[in-house]
C-alpha positions in Angstrom: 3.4 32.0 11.8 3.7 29.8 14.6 -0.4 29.9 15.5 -0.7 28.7 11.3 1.5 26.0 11.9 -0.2 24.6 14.6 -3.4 25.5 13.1 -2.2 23.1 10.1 -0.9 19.9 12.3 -4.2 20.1 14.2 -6.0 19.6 10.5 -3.7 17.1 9.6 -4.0 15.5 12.4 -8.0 15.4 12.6 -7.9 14.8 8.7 -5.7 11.5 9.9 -7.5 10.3 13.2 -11.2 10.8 12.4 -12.3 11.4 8.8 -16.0 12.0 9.5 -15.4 14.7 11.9 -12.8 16.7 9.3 -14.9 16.7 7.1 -17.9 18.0 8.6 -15.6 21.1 10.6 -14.4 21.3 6.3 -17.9 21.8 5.2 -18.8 23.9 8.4 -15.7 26.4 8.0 -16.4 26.5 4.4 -20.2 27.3 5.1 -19.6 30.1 7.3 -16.8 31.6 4.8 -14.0 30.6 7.1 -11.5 30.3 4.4 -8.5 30.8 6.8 -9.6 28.0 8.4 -9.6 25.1 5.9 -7.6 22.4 5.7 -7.1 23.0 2.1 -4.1 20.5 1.5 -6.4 17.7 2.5 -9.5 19.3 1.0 -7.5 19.5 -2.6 -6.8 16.1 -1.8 -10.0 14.9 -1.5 -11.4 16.8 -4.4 -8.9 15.1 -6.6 -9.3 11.8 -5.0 -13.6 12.4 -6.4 -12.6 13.1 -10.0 -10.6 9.7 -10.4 -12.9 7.9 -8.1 -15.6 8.5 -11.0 -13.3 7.9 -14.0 -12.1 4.4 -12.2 -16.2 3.8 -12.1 -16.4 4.5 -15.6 -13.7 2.2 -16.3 -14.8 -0.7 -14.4 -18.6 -0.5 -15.7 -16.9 -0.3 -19.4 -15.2 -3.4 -18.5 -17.6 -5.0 -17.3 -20.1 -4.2 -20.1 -17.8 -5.2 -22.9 -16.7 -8.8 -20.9 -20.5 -9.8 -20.6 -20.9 -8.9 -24.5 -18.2 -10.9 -25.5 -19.2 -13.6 -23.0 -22.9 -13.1 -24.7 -21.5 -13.2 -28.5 -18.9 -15.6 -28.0 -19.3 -18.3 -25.2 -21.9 -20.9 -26.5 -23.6 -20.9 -22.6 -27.2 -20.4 -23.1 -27.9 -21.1 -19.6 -26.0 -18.0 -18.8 -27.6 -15.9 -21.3 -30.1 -14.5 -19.4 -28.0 -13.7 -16.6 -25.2 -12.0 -18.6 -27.9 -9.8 -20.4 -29.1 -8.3 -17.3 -25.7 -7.6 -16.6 -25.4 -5.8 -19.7 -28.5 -3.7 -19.2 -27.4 -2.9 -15.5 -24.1 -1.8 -16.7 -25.3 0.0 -19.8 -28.1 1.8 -17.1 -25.8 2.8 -14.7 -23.1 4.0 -17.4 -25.8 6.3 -18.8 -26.8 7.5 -15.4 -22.6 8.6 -14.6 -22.6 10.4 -18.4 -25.9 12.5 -17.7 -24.4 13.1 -14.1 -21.1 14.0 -15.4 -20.5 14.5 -19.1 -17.1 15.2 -18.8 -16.6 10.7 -17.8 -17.6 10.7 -21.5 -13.6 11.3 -22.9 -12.1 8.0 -20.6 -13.1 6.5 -23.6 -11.8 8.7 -26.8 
């Protein structure tokens, strides 16, 4: 119990004092079928921390899609037409691309 223990505040600790290197020993252990041996807390973590880092993507490109339409429709700028467009397409690009990579993002919106 005690050698676990340790074996956990020296994850921790590597998890808090250089990123990089936990997780490259994460994705070594996990490699070699080391499950014994992996930080899971912190991997758990991490996984979690992916899943709403993509939703909050979704969210902001949706945002900023529908402020540029508005801005296009509704602000009498033509100057800034152009500019706002390719916004728009950017946006609407880069939206697609997250949906075909994860079509799961596709419910943020439902």
């Amino acid at each position: 119990m005690t050698q676990a223990i340790t074996r956990k505040s020296l994850n921790a600790s590597l998890y808090e004092t250089d990123f990089l290197l936990w997780t490259e020993e994460t994705v070594a252990k996990l490699r070699a079928r080391d499950f014994d041996h992996v930080d899971l807390e912190n991997l758990i973590e991490e996984i979690e921390s992916l899943g709403r880092s993509e939703k909050k993507e979704v969210r902001n490109r949706l945002k900023t899609l529908l402020e540029h339409l508005i801005k296009r429709i509704y602000v009498d700028m033509p100057q800034e037409f152009n500019a706002w467009e390719c916004i728009i397409r950017e946006q609407r690009a880069d939206l697609e691309l997250a949906l075909i990579d994860s079509p799961s993002l596709k419910t943020i919106w439902n």
